[in-house]
VEXGU-626707 format. One record per residue: y, x, z of N, C-alpha, C in turn; residue number from 1. Coordinates in steps of 0.05 Angstrom, whole numbers, plus 5000, padded with zeros to 4 digits. Each point is the difference from the previous one (the first is absolute). Example, Ala and Ser with C-alpha at 12.3 -4.5 7.8 and 13.67 -1.06 7.14 Angstrom:
2
+------+------+------+------+------+------+------+------+------+-----+
!  npy !  npx !  npz ! capy ! capx ! capz !  cpy !  cpx !  cpz ! seq !
+------+------+------+------+------+------+------+------+------+-----+
! 4886 ! 5264 ! 5156 ! 5024 ! 4982 ! 5000 ! 5024 ! 5018 ! 5000 !   1 !
! 5021 ! 4993 ! 4986 ! 5024 ! 5016 ! 5001 ! 5022 ! 4985 ! 5014 !   2 !
+------+------+------+------+------+------+------+------+------+-----+
END
This chain:
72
+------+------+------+------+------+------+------+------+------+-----+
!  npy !  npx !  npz ! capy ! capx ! capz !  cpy !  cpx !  cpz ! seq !
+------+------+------+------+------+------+------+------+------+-----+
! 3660 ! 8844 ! 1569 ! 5017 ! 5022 ! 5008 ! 5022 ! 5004 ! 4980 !   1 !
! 5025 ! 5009 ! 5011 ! 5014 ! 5004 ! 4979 ! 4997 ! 5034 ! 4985 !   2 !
! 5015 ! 4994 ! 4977 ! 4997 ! 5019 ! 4984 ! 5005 ! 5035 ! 5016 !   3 !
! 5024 ! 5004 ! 5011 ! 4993 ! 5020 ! 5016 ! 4980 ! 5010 ! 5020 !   4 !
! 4992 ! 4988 ! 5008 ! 4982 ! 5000 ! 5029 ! 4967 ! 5006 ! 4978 !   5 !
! 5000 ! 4984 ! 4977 ! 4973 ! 5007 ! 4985 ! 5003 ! 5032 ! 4989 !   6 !
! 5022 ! 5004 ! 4988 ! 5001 ! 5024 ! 4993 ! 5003 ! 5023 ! 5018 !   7 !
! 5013 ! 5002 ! 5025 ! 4995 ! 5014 ! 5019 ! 4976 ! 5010 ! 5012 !   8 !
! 4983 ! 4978 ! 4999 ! 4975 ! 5001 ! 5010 ! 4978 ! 5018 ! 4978 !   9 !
! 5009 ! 4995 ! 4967 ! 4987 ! 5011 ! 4980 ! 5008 ! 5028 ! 5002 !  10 !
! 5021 ! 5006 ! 5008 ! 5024 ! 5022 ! 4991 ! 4976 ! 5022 ! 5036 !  11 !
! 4988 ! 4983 ! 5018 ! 4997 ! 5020 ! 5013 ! 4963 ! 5003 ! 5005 !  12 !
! 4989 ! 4980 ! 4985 ! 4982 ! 4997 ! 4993 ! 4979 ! 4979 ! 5015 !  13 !
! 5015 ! 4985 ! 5016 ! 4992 ! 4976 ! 5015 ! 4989 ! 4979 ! 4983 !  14 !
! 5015 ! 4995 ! 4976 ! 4997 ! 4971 ! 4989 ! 4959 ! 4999 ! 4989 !  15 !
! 4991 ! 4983 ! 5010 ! 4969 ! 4990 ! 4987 ! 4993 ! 4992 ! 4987 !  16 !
! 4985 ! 4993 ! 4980 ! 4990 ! 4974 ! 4992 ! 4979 ! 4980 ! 5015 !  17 !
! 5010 ! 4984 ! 5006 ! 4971 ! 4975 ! 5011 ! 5011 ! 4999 ! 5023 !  18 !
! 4987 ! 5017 ! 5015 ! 4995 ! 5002 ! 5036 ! 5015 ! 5026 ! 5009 !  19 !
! 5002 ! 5006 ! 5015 ! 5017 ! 5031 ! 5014 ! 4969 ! 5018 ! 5000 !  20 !
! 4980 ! 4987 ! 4983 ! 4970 ! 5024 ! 5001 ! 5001 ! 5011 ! 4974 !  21 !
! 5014 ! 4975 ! 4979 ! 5000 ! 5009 ! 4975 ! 5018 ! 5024 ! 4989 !  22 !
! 4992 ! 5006 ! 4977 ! 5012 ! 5021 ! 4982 ! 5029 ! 5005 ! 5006 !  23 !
! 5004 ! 5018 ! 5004 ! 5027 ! 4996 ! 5007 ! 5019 ! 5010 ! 4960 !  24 !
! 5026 ! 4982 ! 4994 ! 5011 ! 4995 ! 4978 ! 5015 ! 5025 ! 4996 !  25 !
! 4987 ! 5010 ! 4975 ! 5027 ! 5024 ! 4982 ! 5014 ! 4991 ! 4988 !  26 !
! 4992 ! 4976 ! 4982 ! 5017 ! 4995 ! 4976 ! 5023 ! 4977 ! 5014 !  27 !
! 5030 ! 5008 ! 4992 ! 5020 ! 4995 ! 4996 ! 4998 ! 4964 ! 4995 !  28 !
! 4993 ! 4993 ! 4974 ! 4989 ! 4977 ! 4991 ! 4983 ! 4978 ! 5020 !  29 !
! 4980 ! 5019 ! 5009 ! 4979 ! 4981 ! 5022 ! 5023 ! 4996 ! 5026 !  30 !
! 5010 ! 5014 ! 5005 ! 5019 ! 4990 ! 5028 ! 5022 ! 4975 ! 4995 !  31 !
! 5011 ! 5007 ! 4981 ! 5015 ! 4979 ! 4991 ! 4989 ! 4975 ! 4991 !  32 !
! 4970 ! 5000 ! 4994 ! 4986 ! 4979 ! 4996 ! 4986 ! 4982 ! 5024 !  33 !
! 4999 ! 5020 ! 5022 ! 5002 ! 4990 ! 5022 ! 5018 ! 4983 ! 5017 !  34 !
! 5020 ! 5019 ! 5000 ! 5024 ! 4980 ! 5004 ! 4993 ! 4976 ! 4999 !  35 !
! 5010 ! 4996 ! 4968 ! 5001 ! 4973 ! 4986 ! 4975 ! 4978 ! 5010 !  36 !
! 4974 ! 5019 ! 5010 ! 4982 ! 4978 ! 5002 ! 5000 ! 4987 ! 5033 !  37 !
! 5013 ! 5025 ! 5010 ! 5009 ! 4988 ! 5023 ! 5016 ! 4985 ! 5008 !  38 !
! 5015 ! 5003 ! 4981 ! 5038 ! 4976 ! 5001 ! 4978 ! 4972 ! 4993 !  39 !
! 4983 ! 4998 ! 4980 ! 4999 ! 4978 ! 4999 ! 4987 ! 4985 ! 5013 !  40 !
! 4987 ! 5011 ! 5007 ! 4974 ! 4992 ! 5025 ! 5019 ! 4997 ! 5033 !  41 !
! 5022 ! 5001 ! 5005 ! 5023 ! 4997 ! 5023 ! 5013 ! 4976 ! 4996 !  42 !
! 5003 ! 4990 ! 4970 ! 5009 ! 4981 ! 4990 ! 4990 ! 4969 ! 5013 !  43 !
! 5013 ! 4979 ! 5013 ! 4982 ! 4976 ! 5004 ! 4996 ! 4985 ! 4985 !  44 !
! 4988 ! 4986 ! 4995 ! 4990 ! 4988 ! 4985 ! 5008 ! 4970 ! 5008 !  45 !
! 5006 ! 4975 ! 4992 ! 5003 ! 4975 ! 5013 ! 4970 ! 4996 ! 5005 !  46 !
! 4993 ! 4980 ! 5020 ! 4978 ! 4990 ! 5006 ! 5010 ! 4968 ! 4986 !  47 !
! 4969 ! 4980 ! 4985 ! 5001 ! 4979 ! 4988 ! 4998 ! 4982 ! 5028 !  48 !
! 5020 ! 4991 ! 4999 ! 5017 ! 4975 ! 5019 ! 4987 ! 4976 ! 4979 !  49 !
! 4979 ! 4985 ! 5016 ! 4998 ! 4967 ! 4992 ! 5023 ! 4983 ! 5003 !  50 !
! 5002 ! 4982 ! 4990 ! 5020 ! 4978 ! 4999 ! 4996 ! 4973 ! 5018 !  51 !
! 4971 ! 4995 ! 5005 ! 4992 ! 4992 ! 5016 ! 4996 ! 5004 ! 5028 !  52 !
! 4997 ! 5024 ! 5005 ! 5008 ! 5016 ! 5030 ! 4962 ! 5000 ! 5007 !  53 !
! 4987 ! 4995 ! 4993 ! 4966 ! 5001 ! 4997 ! 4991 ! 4971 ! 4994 !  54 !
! 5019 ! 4982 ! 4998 ! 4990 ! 4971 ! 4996 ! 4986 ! 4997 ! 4966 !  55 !
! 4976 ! 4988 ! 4997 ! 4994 ! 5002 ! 4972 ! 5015 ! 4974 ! 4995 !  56 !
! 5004 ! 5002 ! 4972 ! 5016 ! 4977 ! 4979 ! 4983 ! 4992 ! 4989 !  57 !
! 4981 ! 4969 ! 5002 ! 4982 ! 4999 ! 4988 ! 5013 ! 4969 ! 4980 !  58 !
! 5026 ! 4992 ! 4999 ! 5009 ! 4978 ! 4989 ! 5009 ! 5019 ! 4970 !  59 !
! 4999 ! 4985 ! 4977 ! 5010 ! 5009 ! 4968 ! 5022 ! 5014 ! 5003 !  60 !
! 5021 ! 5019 ! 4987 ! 5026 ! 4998 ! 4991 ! 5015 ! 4975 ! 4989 !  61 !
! 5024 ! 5003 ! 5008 ! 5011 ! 4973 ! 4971 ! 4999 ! 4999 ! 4973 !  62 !
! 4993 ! 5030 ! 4987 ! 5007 ! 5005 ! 4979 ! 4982 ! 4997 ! 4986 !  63 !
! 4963 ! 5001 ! 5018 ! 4978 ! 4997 ! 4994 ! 4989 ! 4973 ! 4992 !  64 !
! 5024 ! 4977 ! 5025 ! 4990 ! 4978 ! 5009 ! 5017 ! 4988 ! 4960 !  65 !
! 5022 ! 5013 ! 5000 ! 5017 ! 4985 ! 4968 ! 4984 ! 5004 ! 4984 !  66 !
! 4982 ! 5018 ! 4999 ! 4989 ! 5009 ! 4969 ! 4981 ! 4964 ! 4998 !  67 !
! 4989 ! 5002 ! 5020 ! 4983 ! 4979 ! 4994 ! 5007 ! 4971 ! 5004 !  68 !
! 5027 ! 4996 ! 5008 ! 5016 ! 4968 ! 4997 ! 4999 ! 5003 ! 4980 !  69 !
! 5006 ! 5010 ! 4983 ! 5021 ! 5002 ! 4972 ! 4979 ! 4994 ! 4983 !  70 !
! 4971 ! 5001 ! 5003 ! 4980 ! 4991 ! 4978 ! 4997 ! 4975 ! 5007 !  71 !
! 5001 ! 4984 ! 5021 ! 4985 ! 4977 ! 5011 ! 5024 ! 4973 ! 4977 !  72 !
+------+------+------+------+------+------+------+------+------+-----+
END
């Protein structure tokens, strides 16, 4: 939520903690901490994209395969 809409809600005594069962927030501080935990939790996140597309790679790297020319 943005910052007005949290404080409006505190300002008329709507804003909660937890659930809409919980405590409802006095402190100034806890609303604004809300906010913030809600901005970040809205935030997406990338999802881990394989390179393979689901295919396993079960052949060496090259870089794995040099280490061990280079002794022979």
């Amino acid at each position: 939520m943005p910052f007005d809409k949290v404080m409006h809600k505190f300002k008329h005594g709507e804003l909660h903690s937890g659930s809409k069962h919980g405590k409802k927030v006095t402190n100034r501080k806890q609303a604004i901490a809300i906010m913030m935990s809600e901005k970040s939790k809205s935030k997406s996140k990338p999802e881990y994209k394989s390179k393979t597309k689901g295919k396993v790679d079960t052949a060496p790297s090259k870089n794995f395969m040099k280490r061990f020319e280079s002794t022979k």
